[in-house]
FILO-479312 format. One record per residue (C-alpha): residue number from 1; residue in one letter; x, y, z. Coordinates in steps of 0.25 Angstrom, whole numbers, m for minus. Example, Ala and Ser with C-alpha at 12.3 -4.5 7.8 and 13.67 -1.06 7.14 Angstrom:
# residues 2
<site num="1" residu="a" X="49" Y="m18" Z="31"/>
<site num="2" residu="s" X="55" Y="m4" Z="29"/>
# end
This chain:
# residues 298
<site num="1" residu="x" X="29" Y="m63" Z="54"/>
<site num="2" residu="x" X="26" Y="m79" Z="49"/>
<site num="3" residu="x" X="14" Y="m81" Z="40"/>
<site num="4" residu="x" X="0" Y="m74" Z="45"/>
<site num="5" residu="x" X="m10" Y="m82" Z="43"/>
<site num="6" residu="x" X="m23" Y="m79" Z="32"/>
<site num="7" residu="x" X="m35" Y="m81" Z="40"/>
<site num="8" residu="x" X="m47" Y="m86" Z="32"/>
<site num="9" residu="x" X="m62" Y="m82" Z="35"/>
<site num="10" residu="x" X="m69" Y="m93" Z="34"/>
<site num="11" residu="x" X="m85" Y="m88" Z="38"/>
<site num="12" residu="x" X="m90" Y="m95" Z="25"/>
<site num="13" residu="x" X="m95" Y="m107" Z="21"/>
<site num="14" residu="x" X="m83" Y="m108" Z="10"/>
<site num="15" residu="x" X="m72" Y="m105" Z="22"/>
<site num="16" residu="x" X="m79" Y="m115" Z="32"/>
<site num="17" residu="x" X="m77" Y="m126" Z="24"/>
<site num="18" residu="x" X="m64" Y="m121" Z="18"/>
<site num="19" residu="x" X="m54" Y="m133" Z="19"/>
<site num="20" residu="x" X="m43" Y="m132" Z="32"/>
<site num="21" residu="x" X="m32" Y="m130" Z="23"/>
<site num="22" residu="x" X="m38" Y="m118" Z="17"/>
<site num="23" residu="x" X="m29" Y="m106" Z="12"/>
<site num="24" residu="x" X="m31" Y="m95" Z="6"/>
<site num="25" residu="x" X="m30" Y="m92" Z="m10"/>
<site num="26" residu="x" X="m23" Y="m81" Z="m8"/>
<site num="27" residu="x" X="m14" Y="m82" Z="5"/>
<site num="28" residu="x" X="2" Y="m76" Z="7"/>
<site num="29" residu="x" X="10" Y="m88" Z="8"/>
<site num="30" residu="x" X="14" Y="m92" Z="22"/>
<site num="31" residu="x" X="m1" Y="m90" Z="26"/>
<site num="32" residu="x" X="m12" Y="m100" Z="34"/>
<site num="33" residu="x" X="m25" Y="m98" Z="33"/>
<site num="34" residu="x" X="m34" Y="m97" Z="47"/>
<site num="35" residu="x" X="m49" Y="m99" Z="49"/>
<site num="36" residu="x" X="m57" Y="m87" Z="55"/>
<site num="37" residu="x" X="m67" Y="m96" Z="56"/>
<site num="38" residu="x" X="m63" Y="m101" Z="73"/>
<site num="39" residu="x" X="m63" Y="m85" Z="73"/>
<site num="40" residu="x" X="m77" Y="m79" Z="71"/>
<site num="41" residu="x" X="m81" Y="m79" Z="84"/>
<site num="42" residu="x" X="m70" Y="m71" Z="89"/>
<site num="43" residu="x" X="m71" Y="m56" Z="93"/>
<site num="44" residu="x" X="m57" Y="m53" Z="89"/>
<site num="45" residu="x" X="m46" Y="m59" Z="84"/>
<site num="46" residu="x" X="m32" Y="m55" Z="88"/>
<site num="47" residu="x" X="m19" Y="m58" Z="81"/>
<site num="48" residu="x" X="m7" Y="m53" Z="89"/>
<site num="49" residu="x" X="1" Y="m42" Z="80"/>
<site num="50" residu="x" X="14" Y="m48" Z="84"/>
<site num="51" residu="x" X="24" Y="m58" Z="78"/>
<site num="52" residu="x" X="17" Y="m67" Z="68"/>
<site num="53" residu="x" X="3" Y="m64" Z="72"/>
<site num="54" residu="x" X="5" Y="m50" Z="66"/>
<site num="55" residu="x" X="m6" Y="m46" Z="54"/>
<site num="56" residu="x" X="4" Y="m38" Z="44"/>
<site num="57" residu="x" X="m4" Y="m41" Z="33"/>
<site num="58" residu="x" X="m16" Y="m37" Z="25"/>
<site num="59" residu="x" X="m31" Y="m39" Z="28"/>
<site num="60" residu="x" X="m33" Y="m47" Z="17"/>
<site num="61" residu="x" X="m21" Y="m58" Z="18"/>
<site num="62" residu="x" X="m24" Y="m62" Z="31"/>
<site num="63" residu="x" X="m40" Y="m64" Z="30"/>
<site num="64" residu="x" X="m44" Y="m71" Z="20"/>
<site num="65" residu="x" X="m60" Y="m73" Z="19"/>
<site num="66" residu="x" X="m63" Y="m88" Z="10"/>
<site num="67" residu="x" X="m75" Y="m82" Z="6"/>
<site num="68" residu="x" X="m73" Y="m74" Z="m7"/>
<site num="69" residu="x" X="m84" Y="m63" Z="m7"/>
<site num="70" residu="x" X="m81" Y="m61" Z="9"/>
<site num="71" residu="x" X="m65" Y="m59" Z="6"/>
<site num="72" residu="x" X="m69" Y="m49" Z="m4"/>
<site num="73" residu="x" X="m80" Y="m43" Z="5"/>
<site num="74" residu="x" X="m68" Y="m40" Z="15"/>
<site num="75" residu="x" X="m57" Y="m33" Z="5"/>
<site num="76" residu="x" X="m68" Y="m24" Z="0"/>
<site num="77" residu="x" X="m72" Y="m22" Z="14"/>
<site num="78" residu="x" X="m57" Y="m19" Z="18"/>
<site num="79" residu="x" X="m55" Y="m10" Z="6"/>
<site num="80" residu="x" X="m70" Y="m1" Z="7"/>
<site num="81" residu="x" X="m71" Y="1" Z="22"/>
<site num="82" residu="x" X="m55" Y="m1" Z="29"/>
<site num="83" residu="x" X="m52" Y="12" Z="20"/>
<site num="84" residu="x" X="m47" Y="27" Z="24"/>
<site num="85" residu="x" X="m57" Y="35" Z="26"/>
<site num="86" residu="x" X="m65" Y="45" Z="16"/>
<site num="87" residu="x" X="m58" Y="57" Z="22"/>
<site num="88" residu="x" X="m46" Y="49" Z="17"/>
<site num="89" residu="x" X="m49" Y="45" Z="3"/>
<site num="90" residu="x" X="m55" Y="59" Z="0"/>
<site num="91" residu="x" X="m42" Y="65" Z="2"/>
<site num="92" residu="x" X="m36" Y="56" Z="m4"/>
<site num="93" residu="x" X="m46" Y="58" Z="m16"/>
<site num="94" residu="x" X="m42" Y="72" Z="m17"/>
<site num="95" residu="x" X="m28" Y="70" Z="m18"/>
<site num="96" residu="x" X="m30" Y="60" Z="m29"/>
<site num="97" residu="x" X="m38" Y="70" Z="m38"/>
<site num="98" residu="x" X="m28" Y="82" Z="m35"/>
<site num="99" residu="x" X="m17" Y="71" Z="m41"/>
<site num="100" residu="x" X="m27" Y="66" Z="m53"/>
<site num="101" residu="x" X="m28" Y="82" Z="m55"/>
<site num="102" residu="x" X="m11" Y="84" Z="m55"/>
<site num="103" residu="x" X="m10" Y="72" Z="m63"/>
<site num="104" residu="x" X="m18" Y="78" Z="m74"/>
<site num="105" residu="x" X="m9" Y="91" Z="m73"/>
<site num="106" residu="x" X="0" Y="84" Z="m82"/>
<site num="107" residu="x" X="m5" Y="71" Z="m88"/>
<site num="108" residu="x" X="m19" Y="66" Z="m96"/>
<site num="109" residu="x" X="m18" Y="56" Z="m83"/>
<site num="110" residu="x" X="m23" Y="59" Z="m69"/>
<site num="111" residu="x" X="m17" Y="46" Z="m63"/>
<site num="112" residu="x" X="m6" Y="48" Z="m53"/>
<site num="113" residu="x" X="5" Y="39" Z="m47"/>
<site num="114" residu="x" X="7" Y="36" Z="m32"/>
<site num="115" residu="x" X="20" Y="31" Z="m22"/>
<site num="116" residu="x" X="19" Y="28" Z="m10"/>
<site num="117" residu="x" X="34" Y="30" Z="m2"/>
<site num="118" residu="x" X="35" Y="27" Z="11"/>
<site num="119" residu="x" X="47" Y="32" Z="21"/>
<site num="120" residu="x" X="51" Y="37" Z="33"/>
<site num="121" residu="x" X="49" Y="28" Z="44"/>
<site num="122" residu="x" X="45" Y="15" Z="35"/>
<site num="123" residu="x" X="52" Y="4" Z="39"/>
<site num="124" residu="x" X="54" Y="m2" Z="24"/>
<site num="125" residu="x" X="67" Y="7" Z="20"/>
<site num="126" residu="x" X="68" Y="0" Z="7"/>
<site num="127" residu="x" X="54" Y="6" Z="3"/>
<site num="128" residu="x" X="59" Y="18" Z="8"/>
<site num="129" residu="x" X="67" Y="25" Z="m5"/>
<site num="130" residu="x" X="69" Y="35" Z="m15"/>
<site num="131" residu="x" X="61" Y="43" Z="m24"/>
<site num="132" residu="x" X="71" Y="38" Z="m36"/>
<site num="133" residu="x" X="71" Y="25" Z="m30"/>
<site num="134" residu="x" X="55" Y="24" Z="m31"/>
<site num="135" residu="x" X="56" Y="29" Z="m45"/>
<site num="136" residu="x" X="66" Y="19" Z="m50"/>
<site num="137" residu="x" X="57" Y="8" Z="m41"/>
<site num="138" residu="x" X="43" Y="13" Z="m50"/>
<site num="139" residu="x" X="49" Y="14" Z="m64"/>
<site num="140" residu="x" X="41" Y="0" Z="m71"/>
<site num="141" residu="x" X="28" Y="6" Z="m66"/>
<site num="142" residu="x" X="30" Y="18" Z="m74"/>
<site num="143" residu="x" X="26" Y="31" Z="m68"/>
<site num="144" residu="x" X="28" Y="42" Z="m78"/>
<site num="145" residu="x" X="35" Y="55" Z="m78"/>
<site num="146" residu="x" X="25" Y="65" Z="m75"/>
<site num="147" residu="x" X="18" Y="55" Z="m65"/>
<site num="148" residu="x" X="10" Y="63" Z="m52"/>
<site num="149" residu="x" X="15" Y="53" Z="m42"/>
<site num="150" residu="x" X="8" Y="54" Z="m28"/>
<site num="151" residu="x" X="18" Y="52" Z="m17"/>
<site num="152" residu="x" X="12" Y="46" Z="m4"/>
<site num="153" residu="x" X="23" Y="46" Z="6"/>
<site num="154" residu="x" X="28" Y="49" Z="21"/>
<site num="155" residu="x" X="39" Y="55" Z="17"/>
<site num="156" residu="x" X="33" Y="68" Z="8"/>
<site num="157" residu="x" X="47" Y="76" Z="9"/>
<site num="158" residu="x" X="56" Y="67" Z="4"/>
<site num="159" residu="x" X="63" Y="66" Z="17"/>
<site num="160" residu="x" X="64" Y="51" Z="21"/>
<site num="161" residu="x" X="64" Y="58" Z="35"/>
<site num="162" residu="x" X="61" Y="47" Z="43"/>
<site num="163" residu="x" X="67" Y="37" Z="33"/>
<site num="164" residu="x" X="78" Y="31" Z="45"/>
<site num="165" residu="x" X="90" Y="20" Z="42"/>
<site num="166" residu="x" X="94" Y="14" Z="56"/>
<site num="167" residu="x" X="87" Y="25" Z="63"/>
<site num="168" residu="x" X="95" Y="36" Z="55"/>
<site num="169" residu="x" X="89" Y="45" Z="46"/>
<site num="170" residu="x" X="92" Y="43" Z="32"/>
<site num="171" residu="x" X="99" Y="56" Z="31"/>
<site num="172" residu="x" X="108" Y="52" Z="40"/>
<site num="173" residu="x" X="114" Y="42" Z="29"/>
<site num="174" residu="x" X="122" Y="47" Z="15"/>
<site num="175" residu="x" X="118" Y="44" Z="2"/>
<site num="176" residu="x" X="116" Y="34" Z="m4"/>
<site num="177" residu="x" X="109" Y="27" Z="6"/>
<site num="178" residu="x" X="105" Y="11" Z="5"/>
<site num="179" residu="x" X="94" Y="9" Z="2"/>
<site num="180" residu="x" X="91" Y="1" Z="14"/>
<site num="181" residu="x" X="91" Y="14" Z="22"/>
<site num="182" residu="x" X="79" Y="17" Z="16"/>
<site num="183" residu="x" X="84" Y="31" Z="15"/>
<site num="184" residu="x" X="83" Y="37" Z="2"/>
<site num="185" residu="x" X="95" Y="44" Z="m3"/>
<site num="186" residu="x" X="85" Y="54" Z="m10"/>
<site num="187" residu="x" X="73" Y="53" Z="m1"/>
<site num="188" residu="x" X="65" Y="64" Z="m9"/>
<site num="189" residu="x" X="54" Y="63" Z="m20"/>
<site num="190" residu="x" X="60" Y="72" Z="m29"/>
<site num="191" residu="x" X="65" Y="60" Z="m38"/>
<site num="192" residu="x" X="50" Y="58" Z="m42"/>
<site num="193" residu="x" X="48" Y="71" Z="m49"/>
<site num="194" residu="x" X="65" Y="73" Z="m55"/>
<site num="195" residu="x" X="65" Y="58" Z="m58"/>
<site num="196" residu="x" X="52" Y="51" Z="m61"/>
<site num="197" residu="x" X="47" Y="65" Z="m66"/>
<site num="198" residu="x" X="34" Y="64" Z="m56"/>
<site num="199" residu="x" X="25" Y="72" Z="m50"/>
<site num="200" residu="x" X="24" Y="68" Z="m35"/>
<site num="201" residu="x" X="13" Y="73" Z="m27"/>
<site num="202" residu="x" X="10" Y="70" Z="m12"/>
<site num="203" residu="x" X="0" Y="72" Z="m2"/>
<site num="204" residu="x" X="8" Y="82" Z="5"/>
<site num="205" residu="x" X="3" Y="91" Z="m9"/>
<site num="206" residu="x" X="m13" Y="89" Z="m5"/>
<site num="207" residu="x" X="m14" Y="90" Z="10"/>
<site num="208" residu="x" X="m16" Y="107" Z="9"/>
<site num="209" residu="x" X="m29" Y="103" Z="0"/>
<site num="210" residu="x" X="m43" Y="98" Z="2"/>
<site num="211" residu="x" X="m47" Y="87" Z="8"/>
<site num="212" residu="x" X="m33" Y="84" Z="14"/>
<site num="213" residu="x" X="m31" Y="97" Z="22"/>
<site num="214" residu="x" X="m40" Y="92" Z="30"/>
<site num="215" residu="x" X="m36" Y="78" Z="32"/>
<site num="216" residu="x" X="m28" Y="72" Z="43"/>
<site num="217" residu="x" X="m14" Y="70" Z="40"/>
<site num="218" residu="x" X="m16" Y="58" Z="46"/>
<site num="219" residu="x" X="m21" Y="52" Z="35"/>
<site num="220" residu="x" X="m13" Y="57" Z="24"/>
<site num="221" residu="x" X="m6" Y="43" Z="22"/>
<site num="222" residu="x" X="m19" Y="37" Z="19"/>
<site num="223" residu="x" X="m23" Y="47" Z="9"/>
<site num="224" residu="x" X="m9" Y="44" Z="2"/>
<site num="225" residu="x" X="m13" Y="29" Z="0"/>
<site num="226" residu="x" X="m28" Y="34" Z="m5"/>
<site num="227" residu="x" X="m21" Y="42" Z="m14"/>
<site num="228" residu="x" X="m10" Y="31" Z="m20"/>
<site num="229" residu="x" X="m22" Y="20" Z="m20"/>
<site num="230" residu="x" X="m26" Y="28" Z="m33"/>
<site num="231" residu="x" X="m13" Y="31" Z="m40"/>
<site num="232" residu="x" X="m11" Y="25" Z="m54"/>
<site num="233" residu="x" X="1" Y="18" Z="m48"/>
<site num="234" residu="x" X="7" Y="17" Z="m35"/>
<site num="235" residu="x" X="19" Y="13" Z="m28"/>
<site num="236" residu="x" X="22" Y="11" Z="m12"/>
<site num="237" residu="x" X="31" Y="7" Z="m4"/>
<site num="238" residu="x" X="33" Y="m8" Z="m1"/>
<site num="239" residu="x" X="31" Y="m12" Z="14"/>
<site num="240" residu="x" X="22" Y="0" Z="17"/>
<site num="241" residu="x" X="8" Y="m3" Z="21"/>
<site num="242" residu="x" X="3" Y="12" Z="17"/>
<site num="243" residu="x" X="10" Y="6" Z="2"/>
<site num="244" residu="x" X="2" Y="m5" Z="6"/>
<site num="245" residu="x" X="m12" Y="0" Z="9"/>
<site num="246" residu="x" X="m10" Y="8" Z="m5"/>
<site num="247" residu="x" X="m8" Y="m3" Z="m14"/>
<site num="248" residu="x" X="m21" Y="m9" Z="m7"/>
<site num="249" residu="x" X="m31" Y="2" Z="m9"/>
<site num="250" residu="x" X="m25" Y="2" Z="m23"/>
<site num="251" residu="x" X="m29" Y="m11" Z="m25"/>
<site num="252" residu="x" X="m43" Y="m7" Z="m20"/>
<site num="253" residu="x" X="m43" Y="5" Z="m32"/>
<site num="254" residu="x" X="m38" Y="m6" Z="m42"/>
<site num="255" residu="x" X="m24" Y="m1" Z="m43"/>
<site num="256" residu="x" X="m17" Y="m12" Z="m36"/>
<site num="257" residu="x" X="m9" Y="m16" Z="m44"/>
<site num="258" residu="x" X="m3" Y="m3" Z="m50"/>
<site num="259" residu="x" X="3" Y="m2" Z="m36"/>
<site num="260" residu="x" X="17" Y="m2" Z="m33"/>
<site num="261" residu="x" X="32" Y="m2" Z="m24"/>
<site num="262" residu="x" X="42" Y="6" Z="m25"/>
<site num="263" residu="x" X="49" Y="m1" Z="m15"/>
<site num="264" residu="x" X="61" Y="m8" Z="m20"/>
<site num="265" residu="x" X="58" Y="m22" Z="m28"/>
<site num="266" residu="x" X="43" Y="m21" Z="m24"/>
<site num="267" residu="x" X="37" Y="m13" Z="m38"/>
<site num="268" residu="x" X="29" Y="m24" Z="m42"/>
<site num="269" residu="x" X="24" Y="m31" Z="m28"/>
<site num="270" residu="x" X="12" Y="m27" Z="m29"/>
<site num="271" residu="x" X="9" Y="m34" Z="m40"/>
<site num="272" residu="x" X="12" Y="m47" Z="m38"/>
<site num="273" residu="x" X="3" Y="m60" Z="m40"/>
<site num="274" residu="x" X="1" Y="m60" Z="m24"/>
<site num="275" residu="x" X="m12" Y="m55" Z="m21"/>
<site num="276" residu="x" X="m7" Y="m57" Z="m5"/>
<site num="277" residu="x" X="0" Y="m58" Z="5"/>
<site num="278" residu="x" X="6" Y="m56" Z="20"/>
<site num="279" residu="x" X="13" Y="m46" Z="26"/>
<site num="280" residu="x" X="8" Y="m31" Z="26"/>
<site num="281" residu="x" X="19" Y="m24" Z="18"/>
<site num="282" residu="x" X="9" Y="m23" Z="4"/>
<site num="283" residu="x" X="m7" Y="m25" Z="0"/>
<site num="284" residu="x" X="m12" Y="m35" Z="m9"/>
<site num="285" residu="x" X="m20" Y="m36" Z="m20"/>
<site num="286" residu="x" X="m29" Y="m49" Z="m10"/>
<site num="287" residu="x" X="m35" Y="m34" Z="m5"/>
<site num="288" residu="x" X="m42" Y="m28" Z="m17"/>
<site num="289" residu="x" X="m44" Y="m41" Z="m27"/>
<site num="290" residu="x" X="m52" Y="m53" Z="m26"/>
<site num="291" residu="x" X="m45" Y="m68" Z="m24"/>
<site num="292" residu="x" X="m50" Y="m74" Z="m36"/>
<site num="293" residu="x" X="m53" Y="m63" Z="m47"/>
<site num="294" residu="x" X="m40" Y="m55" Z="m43"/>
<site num="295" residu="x" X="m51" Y="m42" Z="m46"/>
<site num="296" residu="x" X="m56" Y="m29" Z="m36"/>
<site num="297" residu="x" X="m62" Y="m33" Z="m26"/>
<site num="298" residu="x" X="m77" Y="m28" Z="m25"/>
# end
């Protein structure tokens, strides 16, 4: 949509004498800094989400606060109080015991894996492929045979039901299919288990149990991304914002950086040098680390 601008709080001494030409460190390229300071007084401000006023983008690359303790203050603030709920993370937390538990049913380890597939009616169809072709995508982060693999995803069955190629359903198409259609010519999971030799659980295998028999199904997505967040590794889908927000709350546990794709030609993105950048398609590590040290923030 053109470049969005980075809009600098300038409340402190430091950012009111802060020279006019001042950019931020750390800013995408194609950015302008824009003082808050003509702003303060206002009781709202108002940016039109249309055209190139739209704020696709993630809180901490567009405002950038020239203090450093205040920048700090706000990421922490972001990351303890613009969380799911309790009820949430406590399901959650009992899923991720019942895994540890089934991980040490056959292994001296009680870590876990995690991928995140998205489908159906995600607009991304090269994101949107096969269990074989995930496989093949994870091999150099190496995860073993005999791996209990949590699969967070809106297709459980295996279907690709709502997975559409010019408004056609992919069955509707023979195999082989391009892979543009993102319509997988073997859209099941089954390749995990006969090929990679995983074990795949689901959500779907916890909700008859304590405490998420209880819990609205409405918030079953989030307690997939809690439950990925603490995964040894972890894989997602490139342009999904649910991929996105798990990557981020990875980050917050320290395990940013054993995050990955499986998309096509995007296993490594998330560890690139970049520590931001526009657009809303992916998290950065600017959320979870300080500028200058590159450590946790706390």
């Amino acid at each position: 949509r053109g470049p969005s601008a980075v809009a600098a709080a300038a409340r402190t001494v430091r950012g009111r004498d802060a020279a006019a030409a001042w950019q931020p460190p750390y800013r995408p390229k194609g950015q302008k800094a824009v003082d808050f300071d003509d702003l303060y007084d206002a009781r709202h401000l108002h940016s039109p989400g249309q055209g190139s006023h739209r704020l696709l983008k993630n809180f901490y690359s567009f405002v950038y606060f020239q203090d450093k303790p205040q920048n700090r203050f706000y990421k922490r603030f972001v990351r303890d109080f613009m969380r799911y709920q309790d009820e949430i993370q406590c399901a959650a937390d009992a899923v991720v015991k019942k895994l540890r538990t089934m991980a040490l049913e056959t292994s001296n380890s009680s870590d876990f894996y995690a991928i995140h597939a998205r489908r159906n009616d995600f607009q991304y169809r090269l994101a949107k492929i096969s269990a074989s072709d995930i496989i093949e995508n994870l091999k150099p982060i190496e995860i073993p045979r005999g791996a209990l693999v949590f699969l967070a995803t809106d297709d459980p069955k295996g279907q690709c039901k709502g997975c559409l190629w010019q408004r056609k359903p992919c069955d509707a198409y023979p195999v082989p299919r391009p892979k543009h259609y993102g319509c997988p010519d073997d859209p099941s999971w089954d390749a995990f288990s006969r090929d990679a030799g995983w074990r795949v659980a689901m959500l779907g295998d916890f909700t008859k149990d304590a405490p998420l028999d209880a819990l609205n199904p409405n918030f079953y997505g989030m307690v997939d991304q809690v439950v990925c967040s603490v995964a040894k590794k972890w894989a997602g889908a490139y342009w999904s914002t649910f991929s996105a927000y798990i990557h981020r709350m990875r980050g917050y546990h320290g395990l940013g950086e054993e995050s990955y794709y499986h998309t096509p030609d995007k296993l490594f993105a998330l560890q690139a040098a970049q520590r931001s950048g526009p657009g809303w398609p992916r998290d950065w590590r600017a959320a979870w680390t300080d500028d200058d040290a590159l450590k946790q923030i706390n």
